[in-house]
C-alpha positions as YAML, in Angstrom:
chain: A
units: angstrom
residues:
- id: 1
  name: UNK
  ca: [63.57, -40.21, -30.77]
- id: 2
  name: UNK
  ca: [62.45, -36.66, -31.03]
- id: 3
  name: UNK
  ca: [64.29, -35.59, -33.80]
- id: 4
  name: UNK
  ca: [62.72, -38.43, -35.41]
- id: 5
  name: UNK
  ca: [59.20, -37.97, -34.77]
- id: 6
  name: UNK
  ca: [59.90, -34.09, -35.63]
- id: 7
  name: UNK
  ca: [61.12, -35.17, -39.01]
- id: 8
  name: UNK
  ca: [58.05, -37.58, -39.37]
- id: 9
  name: UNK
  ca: [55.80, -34.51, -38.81]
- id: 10
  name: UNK
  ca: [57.45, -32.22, -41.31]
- id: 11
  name: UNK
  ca: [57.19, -35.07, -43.83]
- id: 12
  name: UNK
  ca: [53.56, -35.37, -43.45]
- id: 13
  name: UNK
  ca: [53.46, -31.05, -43.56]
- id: 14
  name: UNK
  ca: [55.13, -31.37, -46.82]
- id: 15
  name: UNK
  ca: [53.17, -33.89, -48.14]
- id: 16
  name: UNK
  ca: [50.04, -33.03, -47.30]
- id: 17
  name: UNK
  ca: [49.93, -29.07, -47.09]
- id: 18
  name: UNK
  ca: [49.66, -28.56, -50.89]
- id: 19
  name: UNK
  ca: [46.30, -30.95, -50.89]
- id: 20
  name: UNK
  ca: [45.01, -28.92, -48.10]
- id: 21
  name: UNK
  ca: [45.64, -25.56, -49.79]
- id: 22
  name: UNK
  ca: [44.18, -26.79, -53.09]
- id: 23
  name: UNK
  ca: [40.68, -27.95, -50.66]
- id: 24
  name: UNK
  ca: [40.57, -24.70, -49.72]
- id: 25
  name: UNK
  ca: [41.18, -22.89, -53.01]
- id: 26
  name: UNK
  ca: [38.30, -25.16, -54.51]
- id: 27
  name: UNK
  ca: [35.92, -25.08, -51.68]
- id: 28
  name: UNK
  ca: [36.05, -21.15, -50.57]
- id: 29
  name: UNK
  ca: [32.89, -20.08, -49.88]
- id: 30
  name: UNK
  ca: [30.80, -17.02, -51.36]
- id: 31
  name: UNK
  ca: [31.29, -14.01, -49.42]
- id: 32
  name: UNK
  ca: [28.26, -12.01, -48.02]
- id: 33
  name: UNK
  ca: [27.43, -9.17, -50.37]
- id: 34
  name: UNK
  ca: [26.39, -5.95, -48.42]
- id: 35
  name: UNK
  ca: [25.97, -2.39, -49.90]
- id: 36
  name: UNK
  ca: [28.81, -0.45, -50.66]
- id: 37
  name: UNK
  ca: [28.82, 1.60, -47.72]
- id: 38
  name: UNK
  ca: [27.97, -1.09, -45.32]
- id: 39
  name: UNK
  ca: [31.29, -2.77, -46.57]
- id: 40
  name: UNK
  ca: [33.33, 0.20, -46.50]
- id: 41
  name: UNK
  ca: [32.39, 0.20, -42.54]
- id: 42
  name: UNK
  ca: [33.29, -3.46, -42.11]
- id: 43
  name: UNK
  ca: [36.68, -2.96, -44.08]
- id: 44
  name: UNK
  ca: [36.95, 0.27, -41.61]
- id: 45
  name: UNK
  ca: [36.57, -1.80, -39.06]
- id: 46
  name: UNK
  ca: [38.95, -4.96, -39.98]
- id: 47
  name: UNK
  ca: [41.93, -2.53, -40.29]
- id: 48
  name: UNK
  ca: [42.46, -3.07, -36.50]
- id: 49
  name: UNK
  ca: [42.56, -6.67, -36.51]
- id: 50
  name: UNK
  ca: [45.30, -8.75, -37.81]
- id: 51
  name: UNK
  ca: [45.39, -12.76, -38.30]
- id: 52
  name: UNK
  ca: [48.15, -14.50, -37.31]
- id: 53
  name: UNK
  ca: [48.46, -17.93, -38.76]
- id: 54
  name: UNK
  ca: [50.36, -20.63, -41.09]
- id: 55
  name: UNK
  ca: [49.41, -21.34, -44.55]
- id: 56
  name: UNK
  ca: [48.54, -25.41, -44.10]
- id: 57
  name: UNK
  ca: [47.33, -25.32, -40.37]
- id: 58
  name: UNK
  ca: [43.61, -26.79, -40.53]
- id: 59
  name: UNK
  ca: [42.50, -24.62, -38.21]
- id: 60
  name: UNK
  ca: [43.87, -21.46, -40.01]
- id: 61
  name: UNK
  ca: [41.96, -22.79, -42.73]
- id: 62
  name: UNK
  ca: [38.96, -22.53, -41.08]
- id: 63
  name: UNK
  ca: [39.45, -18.95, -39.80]
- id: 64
  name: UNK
  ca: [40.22, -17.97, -43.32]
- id: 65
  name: UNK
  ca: [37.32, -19.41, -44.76]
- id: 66
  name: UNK
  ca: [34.91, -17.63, -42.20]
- id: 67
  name: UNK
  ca: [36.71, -14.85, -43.08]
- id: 68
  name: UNK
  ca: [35.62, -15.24, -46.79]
- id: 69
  name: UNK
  ca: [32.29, -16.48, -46.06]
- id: 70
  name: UNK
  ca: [31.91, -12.80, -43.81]
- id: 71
  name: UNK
  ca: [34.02, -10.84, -46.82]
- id: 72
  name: UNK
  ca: [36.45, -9.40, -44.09]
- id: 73
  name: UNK
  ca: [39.33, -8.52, -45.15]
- id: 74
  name: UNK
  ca: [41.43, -8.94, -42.01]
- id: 75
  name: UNK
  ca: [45.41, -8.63, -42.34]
- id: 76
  name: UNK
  ca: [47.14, -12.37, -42.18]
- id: 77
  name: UNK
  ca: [50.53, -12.41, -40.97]
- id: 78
  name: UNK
  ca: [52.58, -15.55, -41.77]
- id: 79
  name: UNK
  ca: [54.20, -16.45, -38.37]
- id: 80
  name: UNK
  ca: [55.36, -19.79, -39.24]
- id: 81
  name: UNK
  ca: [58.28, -18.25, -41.74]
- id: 82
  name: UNK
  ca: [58.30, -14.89, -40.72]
- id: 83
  name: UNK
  ca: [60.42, -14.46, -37.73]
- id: 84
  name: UNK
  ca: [59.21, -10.83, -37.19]
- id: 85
  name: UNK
  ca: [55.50, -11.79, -36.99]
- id: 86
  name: UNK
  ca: [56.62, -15.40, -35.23]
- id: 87
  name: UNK
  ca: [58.06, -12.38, -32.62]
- id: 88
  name: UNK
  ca: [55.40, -10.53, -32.10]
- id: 89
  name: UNK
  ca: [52.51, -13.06, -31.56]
- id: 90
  name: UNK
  ca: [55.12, -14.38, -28.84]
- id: 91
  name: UNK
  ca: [55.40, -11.16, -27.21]
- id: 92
  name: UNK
  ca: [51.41, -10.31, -27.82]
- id: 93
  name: UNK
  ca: [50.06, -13.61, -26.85]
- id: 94
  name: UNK
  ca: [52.64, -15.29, -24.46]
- id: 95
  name: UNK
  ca: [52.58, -18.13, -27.35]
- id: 96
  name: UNK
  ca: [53.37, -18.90, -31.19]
- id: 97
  name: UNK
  ca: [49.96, -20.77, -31.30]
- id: 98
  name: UNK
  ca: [48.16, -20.40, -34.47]
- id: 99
  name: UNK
  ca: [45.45, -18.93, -35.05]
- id: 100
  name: UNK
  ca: [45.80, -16.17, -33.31]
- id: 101
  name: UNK
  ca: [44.16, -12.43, -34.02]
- id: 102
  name: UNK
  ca: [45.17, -9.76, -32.71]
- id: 103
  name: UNK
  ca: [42.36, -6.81, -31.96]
- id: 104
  name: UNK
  ca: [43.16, -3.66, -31.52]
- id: 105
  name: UNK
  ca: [40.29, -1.26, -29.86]
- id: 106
  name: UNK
  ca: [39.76, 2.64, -30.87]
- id: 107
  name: UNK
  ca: [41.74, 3.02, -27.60]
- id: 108
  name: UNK
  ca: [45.01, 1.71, -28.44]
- id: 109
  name: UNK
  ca: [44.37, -1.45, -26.11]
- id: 110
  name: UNK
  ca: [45.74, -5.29, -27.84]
- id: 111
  name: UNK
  ca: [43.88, -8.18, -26.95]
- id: 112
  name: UNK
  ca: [45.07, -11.24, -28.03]
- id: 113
  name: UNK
  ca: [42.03, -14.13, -29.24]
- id: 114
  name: UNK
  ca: [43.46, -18.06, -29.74]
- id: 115
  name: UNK
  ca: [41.67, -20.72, -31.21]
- id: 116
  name: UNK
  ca: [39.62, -21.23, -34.34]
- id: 117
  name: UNK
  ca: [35.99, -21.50, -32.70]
- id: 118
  name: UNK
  ca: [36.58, -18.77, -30.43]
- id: 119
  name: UNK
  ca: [38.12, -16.32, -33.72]
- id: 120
  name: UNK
  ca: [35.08, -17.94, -35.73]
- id: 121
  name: UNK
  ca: [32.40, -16.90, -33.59]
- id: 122
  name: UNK
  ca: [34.27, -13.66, -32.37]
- id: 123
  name: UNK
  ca: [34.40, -12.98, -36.22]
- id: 124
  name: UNK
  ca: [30.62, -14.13, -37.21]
- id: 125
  name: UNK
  ca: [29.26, -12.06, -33.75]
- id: 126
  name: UNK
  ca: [30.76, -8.89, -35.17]
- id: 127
  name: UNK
  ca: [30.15, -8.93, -38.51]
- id: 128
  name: UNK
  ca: [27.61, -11.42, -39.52]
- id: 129
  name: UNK
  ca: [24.53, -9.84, -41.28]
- id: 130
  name: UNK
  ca: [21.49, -9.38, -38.79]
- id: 131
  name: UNK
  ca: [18.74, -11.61, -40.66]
- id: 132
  name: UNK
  ca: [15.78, -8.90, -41.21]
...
């Protein structure tokens, strides 16, 4: 019974992933424009943060489109078909549960962030423009 119901799923991955990548190819949102140095800080700044994710999960999607909305451009690591990064986010996080982003503070110290909302707003706290 489990094998079937794990098949079941996979079909439905396969079947549907492609529509979901093409929604979010034709929906991505504009990015926030900020002057040249201001950006250089943010991208700066992203280079210690890494997103760990698959390519069809909705709530990856999400992440990624906040990221696009903030123009961050934050490392993504496939973990669903890359066994090193699958690796890792078990040994970071204690899981292989996507989203995941991994911060990494001017000290050295990883902290580990799971689930979209808490990425989204973790994401739009930090670099969302302050409205002036």
């Amino acid at each position: 019974m489990k094998t079937v119901i794990r098949a079941f799923f996979r079909t439905l991955r396969i079947v549907l992933g492609p529509f979901m990548l093409l929604k979010e190819r034709l929906t991505q949102p504009a990015g926030v424009q900020r002057a040249p140095a201001e950006q250089a800080a943010v991208d700066q700044a992203c280079q210690s943060l890494a997103l760990y994710q698959f390519s069809t999960c909705p709530f990856c999607i999400k992440v990624r489109q906040e990221m696009r909305r903030l123009a961050l451009p934050i490392e993504k690591r496939d973990a669903q078909h890359n066994a090193a990064n699958r690796e890792q986010l078990l040994q970071g996080s204690g899981a292989t549960k996507v989203p995941c982003l991994q911060i990494t503070d001017a000290n050295g110290q990883t902290r580990w962030l799971q689930d979209s909302a808490a990425i989204a707003a973790y994401l739009h706290e930090r670099f969302a423009k302050p409205i002036a």
